[in-house]
C-alpha angles and dihedrals in degrees: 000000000000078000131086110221126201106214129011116281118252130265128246128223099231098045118152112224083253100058093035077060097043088057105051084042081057098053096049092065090051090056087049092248094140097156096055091037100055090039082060090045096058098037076063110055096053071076116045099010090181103048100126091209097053091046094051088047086054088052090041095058094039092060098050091050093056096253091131105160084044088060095042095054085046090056091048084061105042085055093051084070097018114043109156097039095129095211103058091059089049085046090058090044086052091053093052090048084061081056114051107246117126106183096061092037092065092040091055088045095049083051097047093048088038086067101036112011090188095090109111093184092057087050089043093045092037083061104056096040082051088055103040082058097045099251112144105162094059092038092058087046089062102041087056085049079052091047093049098053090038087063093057128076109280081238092055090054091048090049099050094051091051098042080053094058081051084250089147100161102057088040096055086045091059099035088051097050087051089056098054082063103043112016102193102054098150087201100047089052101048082048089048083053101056091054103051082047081054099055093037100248083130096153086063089041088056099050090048088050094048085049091049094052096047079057094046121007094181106059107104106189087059093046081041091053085041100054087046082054089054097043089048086053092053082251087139097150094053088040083065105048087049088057097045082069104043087045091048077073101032121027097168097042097130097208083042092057087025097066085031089064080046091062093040081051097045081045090057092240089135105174094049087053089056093042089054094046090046087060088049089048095053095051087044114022102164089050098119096194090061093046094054085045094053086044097056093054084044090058088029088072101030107262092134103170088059107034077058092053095048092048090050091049086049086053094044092047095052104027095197092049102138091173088059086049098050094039084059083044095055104050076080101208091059106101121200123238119233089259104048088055096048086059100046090057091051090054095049089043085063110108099206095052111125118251096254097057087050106051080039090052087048107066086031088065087041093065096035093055099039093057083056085053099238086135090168096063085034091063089047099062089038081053097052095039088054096047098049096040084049098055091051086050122099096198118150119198100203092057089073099043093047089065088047100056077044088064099046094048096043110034106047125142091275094059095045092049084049091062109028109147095040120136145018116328107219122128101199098104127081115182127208115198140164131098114321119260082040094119095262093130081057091053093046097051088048084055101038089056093067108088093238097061132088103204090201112163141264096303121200094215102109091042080060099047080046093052102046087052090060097059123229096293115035115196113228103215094038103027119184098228134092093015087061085073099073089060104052123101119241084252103062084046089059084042096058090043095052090046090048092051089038098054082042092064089085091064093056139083099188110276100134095246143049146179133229110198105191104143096205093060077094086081095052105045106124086055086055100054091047085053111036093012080174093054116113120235125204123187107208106200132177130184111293089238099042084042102045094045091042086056091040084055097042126092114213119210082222144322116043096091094160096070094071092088141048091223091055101036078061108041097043078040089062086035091060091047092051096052092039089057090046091059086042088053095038097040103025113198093005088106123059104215109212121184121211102216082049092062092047084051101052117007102178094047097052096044090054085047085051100047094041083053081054101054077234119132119239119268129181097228087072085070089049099052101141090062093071130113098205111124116255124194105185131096094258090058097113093036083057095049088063130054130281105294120178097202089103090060100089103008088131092067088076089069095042094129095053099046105049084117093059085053090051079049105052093040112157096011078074088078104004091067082080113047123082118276090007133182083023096143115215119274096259107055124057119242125267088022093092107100109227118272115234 
């Protein structure tokens, strides 16, 4: 609102009433109508006191009708919710400036630029309070920040600061339109870029930053945006390569060594990646990120006692730190001590703490205080992370089910038989598939002790093949794939199998097999047989209850949107069932189904099932998985360094009264997940449409 605008913005047509009202209340302070528009504003926030717009509006009109303390308390309180909203710091600065007091004026403004430095205003009012003090260096700092921002389209500048302030939507809307009147803005399209990365559209984010850098190869915070997409991606070779040539220029650079420790971690060369974090730490010791970098590969690779230290000196560098809480949380033998939870209520109590801390904190609380066995506030905490991580989520169900229905139409027994003989005919990988928290990390450290076996990680490289098959933008009622693969040749099958086992090369050391662990590969079986039809498939299923509640308690570094509530655990839960008994029904003894509970039971017994399945000989070390070495990066990671234990069975019964709807929900999974070919719905009827039976 620091712009004068010459006509009203447009509506959307998805508009809420709110922000139908926050705009107009927008466009009367363009037109100088400060009255009318701070009696709307707070009209307004009777209703929504937290909305940080309209409390920004309030502060704004305020300002311009001289009622400077008010704005200023307004401001206090917007920042109590809001913190790192940059306009409201250059708001304040503004204020002091009203006031003539220079000094907080410029502090306010720093703060604000510091957080978006797309604000041309800040920079302009920075300078002359610089000058007027007589201080030249840091004026001149600013006017080149002026002149910067004064180089770029006036869209471009609009889009960055609210892309800054996280306002994605509107900034999107801007950047887009630039680009329907000069293509080739470098900048627009960088910036065009980040948001898609942060919305996790990276494959998009990728293609524009490959088209910025034919434009202009030299330009390193674009190659620097483009190797964290591909990281991101699980590219980590060609991360790498992106940063050899960043670091040829400048070897020092910190974000530069920082995202290359990333790759050597993503490349399973652990102790490079320490080594290399260790560097960082000793140039920066109080930078909290680093330190919860350099604890994940310590735990990564089983050194307990320090991966805890250096979670407890990320906590302590940045107090309000919910990632290095959690982090502690999910080793999941680590147990807080009284003081550390009472902190860490204190910190999620605090009004102003950002969205991510809190939903971190959360989950964090909910395993403290369940291993006290306080399962009621436990449930609590569990209840308001998932909630919260749930609303921030853009997860859509039928998505899902709308593959799944694809699956089952397309790839039926016919269409197998049809094409039996496609694809490359190794036989290295073993998948390991099924929902997470099923006891597939237990499966693959009784595999990746036998001498033949590579344990690797869960690798992306299918998701990619998958994505690429869809096209770039896949239609949800209609979606391209899977019904694509009834139209591809036996070569470009064998195409797409040479080229897996060929990007997977990176994750191995030369022993003759390997596993891939991605849990969601079960959605995509009938891709991988055309492809690798001598690969070995294993289904690790747990019971619907134990598994639902262990993914509802689980906080994922990313992907698996469909475990923060209970409605969509079940019903992706059932989904999974439907699609697992199809493969059962159209590839009939192609899967291994392994049951948790079964593995618990009878170790030795499973573990020979699992190896014969395999075509490996027995060895004794399978039995004697939680003796090796070998890195592990998922959250069962601690559980699989220590003997079979069977506590984790029923945990869930300790939150019996709170997850009777999960049990509506489930209905008959809760016996059909163990019968042969179960969750296969009957030909008639498509998957993920049966209501749950009671």
């Amino acid at each position: 609102m620091t712009q004068v605008a010459a006509k009203p913005a447009a509506a959307s047509a998805d508009e809420t009433p709110i922000e139908r009202e926050v705009r107009r209340i927008r466009d009367l302070a363009r037109l100088g109508d400060h009255a009318q528009a701070l009696a709307a504003a707070e009209a307004l926030a009777a209703q929504v006191p937290e909305n940080r717009d309209v409390l920004y509006a309030i502060a704004y009109s305020q300002r311009h009708l001289r009622q400077t303390a008010a704005a200023i308390a307004t401001l206090d309180r917007l920042e109590r919710s809001h913190p790192r909203f940059s306009r409201l710091h250059e708001e304040r600065g503004l204020c002091h400036v009203a006031l003539r007091d220079a000094s907080r004026a410029i502090d306010a403004l720093l703060r604000a630029v510091n957080l978006n430095p797309a604000l041309p205003n800040s920079w302009a009012m920075l300078e002359r309070l610089w000058r007027m003090s007589g201080d030249r260096t840091n004026a001149d700092t600013a006017a080149a920040h002026v002149a910067t921002l004064g180089r770029l389209a006036p869209e471009v500048v609009r889009a960055t600061a609210l892309f800054a302030d996280q306002e994605l939507g509107p900034a999107e809307d801007l950047v887009r339109a630039r680009l329907l009147q000069k293509g080739d803005d470098v900048e627009a399209m960088r910036l065009l870029a980040r948001i898609g990365i942060a919305r996790q559209i990276l494959d998009d984010a990728e293609l524009l930053l490959e088209a910025v850098l034919e434009l202009a190869p030299g330009y390193r915070a674009a190659r620097h945006d483009y190797a964290f997409t591909l990281v991101e991606r699980h590219k980590y070779r060609e991360a790498r390569a992106q940063l050899e040539i960043l670091l040829a220029d400048e070897p020092g650079h910190r974000s530069y060594r920082a995202l290359f420790a990333a790759t050597c971690v993503g490349l399973g060369e652990q102790t490079r990646a320490i080594a290399m974090y260790r560097e960082l730490l000793a140039e920066n010791p109080q930078s909290a990120d680093l330190l919860l970098s350099l604890a994940h590969v310590l735990k990564t690779v089983g050194d307990r006692d320090a991966a805890i230290a250096a979670y407890r000196a990320a906590a302590a560098a940045r107090p309000d730190f919910g990632d290095a809480y959690w982090s502690l949380a999910n080793l999941k033998t680590y147990r807080f001590e009284e003081a550390e939870i009472e902190r860490m209520r204190a910190l999620e109590a605090r009004a102003n703490l950002g969205l991510d801390d809190r939903i971190h904190l959360c989950f964090a609380l909910g395993k403290a205080l369940e291993d006290r066995g306080d399962y009621p506030d436990s449930w609590r905490y569990y209840e308001r992370g998932n909630a919260l991580k749930r609303g921030a989520s853009r997860y859509r169900p039928e998505i899902i089910e709308n593959n799944t229905r694809g699956q089952i139409a397309v790839c039926t027994r016919e269409f197998f038989a049809a094409r039996a003989g496609f694809g490359a005919g190794d036989r290295s990988p073993i998948f390991i598939v099924g929902l997470p928290r099923s006891g597939s990390t237990l499966i693959e450290q009784i595999l990746a002790s036998h001498s033949e076996v590579e344990g690797t990680q869960e690798l992306a490289d299918v998701q990619r093949i998958v994505l690429e098959l869809q096209g770039r933008e896949p239609v949800l009622e209609d979606p391209r794939y899977p019904r694509v693969l009834a139209a591809m040749p036996a070569a470009e099958f064998r195409r797409l199998g040479e080229r897996y086992l060929a990007d997977t090369l990176a994750y191995r050391v030369g022993r003759p097999r390997f596993i891939d662990k991605m849990p969601n590969n079960f959605r995509h079986i009938g891709l991988i047989h055309l492809m690798l039809p001598n690969a070995k498939i294993i289904d690790a299923r747990r019971e619907p209850m134990a598994c639902c509640f262990g993914n509802l308690k689980q906080l994922f570094a990313n992907g698996q949107e469909f475990s923060y509530s209970i409605a969509d655990i079940a019903r992706y839960y059932r989904t999974y069932l439907e699609l697992m008994g199809h493969w059962d029904a159209v590839l009939p003894g192609r899967v291994l189904r392994v049951l948790h509970e079964d593995v618990v039971a009878d170790l030795e017994g499973s573990a020979r099932r699992i190896l014969e399945f395999c075509e490996l000989p027995f060895e004794p070390a399978c039995l004697e998985f939680y003796k090796s070495g070998r890195s592990v990066r998922t959250p069962s990671a601690e559980q699989v360094r220590r003997p079979i234990f069977r506590d984790g069975l029923h945990q869930w019964k300790h939150y019996e009264p709170w997850l009777e709807p999960l049990r509506a929900a489930l209905g008959d999974a809760l016996t059909r997940y163990r019968e042969p070919f179960a969750g296969c719905p009957p030909d008639d009827q498509p998957p993920s449409t049966r209501s749950p039976q009671p």
